[in-house]
N, CA, C and O atoms as a GROMACS GRO file, in nm:
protein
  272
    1UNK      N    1   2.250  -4.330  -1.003
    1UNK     CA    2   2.368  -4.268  -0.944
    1UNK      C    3   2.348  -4.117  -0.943
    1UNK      O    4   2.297  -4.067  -1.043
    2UNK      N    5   2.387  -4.032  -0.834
    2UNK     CA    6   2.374  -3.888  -0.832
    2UNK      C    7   2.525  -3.870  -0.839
    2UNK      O    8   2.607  -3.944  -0.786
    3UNK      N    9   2.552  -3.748  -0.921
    3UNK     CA   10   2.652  -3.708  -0.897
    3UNK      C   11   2.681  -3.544  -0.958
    3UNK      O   12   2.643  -3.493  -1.063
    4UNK      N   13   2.743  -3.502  -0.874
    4UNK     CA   14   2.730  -3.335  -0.867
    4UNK      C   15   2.846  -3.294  -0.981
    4UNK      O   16   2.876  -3.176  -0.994
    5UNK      N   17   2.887  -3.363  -1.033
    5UNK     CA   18   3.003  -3.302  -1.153
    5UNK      C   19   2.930  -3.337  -1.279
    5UNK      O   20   2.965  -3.268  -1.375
    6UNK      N   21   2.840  -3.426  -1.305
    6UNK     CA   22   2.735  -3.464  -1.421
    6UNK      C   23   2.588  -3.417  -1.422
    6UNK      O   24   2.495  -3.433  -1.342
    7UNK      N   25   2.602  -3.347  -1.554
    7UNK     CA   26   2.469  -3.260  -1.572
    7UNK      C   27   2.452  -3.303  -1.720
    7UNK      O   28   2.531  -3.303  -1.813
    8UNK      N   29   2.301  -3.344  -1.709
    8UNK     CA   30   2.261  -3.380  -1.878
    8UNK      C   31   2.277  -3.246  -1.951
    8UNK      O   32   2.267  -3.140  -1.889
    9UNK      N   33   2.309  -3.252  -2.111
    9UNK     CA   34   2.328  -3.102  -2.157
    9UNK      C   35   2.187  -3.084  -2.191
    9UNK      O   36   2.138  -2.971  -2.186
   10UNK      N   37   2.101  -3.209  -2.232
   10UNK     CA   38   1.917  -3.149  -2.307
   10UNK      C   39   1.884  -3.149  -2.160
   10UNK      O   40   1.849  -3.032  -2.143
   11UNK      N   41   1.874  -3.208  -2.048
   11UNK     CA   42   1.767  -3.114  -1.944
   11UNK      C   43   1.816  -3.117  -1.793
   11UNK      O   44   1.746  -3.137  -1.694
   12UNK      N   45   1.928  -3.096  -1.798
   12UNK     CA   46   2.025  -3.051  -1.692
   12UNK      C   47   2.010  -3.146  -1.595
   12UNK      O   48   2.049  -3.111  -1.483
   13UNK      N   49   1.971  -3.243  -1.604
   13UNK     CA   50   1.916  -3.372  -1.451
   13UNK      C   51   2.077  -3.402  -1.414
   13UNK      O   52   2.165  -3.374  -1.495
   14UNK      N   53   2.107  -3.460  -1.287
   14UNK     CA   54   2.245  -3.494  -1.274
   14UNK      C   55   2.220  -3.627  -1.178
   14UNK      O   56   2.258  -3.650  -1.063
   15UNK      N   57   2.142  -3.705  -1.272
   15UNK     CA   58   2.118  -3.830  -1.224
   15UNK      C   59   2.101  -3.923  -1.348
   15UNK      O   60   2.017  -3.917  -1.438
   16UNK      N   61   2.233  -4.036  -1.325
   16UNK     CA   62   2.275  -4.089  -1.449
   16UNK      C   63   2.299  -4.248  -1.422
   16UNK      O   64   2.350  -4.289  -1.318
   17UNK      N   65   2.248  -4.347  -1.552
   17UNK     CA   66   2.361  -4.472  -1.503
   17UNK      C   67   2.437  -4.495  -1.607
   17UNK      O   68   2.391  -4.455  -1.713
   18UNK      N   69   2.599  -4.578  -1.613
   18UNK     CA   70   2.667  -4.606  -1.668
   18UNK      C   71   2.630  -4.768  -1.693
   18UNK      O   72   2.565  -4.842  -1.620
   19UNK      N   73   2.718  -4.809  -1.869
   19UNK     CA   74   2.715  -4.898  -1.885
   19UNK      C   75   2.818  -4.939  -1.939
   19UNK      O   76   2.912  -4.862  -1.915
   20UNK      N   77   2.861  -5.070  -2.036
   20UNK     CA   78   2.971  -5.067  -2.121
   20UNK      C   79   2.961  -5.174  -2.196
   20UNK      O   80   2.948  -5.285  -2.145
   21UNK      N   81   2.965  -5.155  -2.326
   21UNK     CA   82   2.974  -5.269  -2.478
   21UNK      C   83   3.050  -5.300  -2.500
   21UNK      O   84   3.147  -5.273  -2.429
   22UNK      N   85   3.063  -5.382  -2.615
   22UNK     CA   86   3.152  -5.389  -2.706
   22UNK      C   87   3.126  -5.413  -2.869
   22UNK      O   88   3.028  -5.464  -2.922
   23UNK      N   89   3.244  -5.360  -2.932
   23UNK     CA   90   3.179  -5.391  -3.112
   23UNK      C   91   3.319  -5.408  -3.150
   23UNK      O   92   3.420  -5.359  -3.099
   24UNK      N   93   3.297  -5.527  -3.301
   24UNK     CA   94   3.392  -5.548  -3.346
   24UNK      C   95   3.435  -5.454  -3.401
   24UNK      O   96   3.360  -5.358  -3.417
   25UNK      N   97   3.597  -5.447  -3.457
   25UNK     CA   98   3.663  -5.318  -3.498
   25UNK      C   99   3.675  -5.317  -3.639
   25UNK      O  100   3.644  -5.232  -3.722
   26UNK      N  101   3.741  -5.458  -3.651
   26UNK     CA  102   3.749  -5.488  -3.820
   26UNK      C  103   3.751  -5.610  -3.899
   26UNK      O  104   3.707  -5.707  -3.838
   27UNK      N  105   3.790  -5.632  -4.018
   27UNK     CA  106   3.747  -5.752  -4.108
   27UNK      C  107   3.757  -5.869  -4.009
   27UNK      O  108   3.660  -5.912  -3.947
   28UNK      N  109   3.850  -5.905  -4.001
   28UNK     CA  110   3.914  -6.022  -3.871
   28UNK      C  111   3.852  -5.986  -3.779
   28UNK      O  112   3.802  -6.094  -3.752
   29UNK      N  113   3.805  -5.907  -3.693
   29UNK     CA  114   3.769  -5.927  -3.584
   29UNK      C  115   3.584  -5.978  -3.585
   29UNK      O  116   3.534  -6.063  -3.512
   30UNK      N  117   3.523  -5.906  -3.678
   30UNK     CA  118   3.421  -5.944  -3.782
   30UNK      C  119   3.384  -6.078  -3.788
   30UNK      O  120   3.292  -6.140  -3.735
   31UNK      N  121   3.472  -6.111  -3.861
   31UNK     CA  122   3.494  -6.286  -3.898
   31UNK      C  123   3.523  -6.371  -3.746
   31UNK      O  124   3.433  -6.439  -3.695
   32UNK      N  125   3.626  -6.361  -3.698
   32UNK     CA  126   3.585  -6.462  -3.559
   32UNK      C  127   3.496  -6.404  -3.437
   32UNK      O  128   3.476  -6.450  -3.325
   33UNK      N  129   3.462  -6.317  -3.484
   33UNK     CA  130   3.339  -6.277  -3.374
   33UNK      C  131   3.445  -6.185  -3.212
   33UNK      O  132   3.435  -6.208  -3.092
   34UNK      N  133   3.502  -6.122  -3.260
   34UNK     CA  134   3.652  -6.075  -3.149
   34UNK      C  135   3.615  -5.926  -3.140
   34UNK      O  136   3.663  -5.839  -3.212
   35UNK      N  137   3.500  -5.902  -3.018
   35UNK     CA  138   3.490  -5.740  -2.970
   35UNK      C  139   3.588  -5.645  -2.949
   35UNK      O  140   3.588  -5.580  -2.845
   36UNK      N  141   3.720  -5.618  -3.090
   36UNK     CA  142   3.775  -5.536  -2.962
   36UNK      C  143   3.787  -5.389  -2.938
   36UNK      O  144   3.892  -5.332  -2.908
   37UNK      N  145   3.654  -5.325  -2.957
   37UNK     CA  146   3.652  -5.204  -2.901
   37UNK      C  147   3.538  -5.198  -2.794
   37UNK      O  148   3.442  -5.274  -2.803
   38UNK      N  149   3.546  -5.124  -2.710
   38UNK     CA  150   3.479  -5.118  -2.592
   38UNK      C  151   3.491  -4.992  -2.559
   38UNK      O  152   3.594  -4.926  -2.545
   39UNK      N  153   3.337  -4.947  -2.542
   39UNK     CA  154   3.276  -4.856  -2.476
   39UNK      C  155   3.233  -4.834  -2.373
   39UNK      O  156   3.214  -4.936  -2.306
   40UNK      N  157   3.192  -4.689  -2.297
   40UNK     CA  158   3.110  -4.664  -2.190
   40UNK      C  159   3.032  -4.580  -2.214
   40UNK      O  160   3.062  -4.478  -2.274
   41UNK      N  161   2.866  -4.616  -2.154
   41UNK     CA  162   2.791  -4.523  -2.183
   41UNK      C  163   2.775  -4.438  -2.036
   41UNK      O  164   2.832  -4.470  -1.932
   42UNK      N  165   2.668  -4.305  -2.055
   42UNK     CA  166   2.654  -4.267  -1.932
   42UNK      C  167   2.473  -4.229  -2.024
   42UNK      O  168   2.437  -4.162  -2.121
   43UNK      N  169   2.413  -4.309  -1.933
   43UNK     CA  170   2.282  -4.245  -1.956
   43UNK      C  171   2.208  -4.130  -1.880
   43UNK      O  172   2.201  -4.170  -1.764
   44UNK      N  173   2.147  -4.003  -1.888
   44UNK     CA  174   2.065  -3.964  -1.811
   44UNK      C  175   1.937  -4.022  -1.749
   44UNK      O  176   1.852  -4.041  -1.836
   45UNK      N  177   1.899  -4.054  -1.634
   45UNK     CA  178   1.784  -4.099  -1.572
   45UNK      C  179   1.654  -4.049  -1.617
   45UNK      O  180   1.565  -4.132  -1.634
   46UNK      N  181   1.630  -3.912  -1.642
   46UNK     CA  182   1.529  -3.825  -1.686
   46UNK      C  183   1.466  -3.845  -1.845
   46UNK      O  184   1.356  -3.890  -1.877
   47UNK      N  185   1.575  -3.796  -1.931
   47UNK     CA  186   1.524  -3.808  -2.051
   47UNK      C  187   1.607  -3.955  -2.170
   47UNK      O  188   1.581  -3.988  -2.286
   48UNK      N  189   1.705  -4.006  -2.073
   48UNK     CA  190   1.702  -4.102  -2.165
   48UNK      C  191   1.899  -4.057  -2.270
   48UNK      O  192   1.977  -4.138  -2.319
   49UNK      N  193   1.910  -3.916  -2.266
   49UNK     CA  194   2.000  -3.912  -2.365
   49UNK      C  195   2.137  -3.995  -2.306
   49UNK      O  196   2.170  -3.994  -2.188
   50UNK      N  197   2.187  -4.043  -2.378
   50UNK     CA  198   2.333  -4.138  -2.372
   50UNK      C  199   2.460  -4.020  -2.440
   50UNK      O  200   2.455  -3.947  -2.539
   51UNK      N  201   2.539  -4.035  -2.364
   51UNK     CA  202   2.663  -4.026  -2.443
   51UNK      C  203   2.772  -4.143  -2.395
   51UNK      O  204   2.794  -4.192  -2.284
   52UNK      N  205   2.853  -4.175  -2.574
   52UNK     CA  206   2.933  -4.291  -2.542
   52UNK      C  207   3.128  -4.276  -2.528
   52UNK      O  208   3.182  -4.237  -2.632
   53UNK      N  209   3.169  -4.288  -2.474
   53UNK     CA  210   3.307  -4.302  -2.469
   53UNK      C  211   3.378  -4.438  -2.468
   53UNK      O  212   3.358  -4.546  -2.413
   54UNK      N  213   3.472  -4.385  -2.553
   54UNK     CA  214   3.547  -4.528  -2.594
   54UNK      C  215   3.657  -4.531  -2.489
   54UNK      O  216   3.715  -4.425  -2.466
   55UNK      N  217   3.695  -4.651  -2.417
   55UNK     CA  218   3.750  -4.684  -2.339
   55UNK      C  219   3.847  -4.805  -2.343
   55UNK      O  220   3.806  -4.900  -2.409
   56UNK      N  221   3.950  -4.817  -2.293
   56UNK     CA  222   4.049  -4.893  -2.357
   56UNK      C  223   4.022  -5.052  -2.310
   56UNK      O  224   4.016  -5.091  -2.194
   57UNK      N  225   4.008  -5.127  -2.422
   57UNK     CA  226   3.999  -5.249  -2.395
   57UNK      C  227   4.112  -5.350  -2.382
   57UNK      O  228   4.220  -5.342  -2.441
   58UNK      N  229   4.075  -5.447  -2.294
   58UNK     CA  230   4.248  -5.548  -2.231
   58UNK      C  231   4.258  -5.653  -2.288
   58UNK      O  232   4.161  -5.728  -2.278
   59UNK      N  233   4.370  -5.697  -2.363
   59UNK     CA  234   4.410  -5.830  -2.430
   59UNK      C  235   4.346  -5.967  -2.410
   59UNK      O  236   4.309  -6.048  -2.495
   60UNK      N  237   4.340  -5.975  -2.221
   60UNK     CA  238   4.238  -6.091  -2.182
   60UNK      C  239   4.086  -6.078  -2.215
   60UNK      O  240   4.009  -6.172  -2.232
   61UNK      N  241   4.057  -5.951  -2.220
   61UNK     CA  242   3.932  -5.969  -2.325
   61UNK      C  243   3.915  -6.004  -2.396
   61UNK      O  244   3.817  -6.079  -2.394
   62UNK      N  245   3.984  -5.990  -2.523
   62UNK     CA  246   3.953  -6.022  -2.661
   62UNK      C  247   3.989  -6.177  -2.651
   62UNK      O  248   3.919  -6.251  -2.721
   63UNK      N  249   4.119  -6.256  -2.550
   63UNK     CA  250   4.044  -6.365  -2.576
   63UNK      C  251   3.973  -6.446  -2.521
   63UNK      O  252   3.972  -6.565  -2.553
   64UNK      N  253   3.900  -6.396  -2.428
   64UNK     CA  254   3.786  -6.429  -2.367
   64UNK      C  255   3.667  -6.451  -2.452
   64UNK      O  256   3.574  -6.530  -2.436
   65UNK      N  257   3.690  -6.364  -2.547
   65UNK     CA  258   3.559  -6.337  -2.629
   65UNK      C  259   3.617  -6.405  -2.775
   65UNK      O  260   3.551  -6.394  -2.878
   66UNK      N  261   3.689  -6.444  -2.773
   66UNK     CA  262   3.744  -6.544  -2.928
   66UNK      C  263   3.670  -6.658  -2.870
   66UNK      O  264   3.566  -6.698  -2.923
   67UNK      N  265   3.735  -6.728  -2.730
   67UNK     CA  266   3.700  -6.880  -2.700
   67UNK      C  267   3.578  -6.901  -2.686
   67UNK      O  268   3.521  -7.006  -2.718
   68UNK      N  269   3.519  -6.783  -2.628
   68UNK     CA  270   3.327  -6.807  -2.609
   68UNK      C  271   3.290  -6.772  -2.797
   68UNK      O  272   3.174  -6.775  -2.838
   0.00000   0.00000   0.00000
């Protein structure tokens, strides 16, 4: 993806891809296996550096991810 408002800060490239996780939050969520925090990454194309932002995750997620 190019985009002219994103500039890596280690080597200024402004060519990036996005992604998005998830990790459990706490004891219970731990125990039945229930992701519910969710991230986005933005990687630089060039050197690789990531930065992650946490992003709000939706109720039908979590139980999407209880039943699986």
């Amino acid at each position: 993806m190019d985009n002219v408002g994103y500039w890596c800060p280690k080597c200024k490239n402004n060519q990036y891809e996005t992604g998005v996780f998830r990790a459990a939050g706490g004891f219970w969520s731990k125990i039945f296996d229930i992701q519910s925090k969710k991230f986005t990454t933005v990687t630089c194309t060039r050197c690789r550096y990531t930065e992650i932002y946490q992003a709000d995750s939706s109720m039908l997620g979590n139980i999407f991810d209880f039943f699986t």
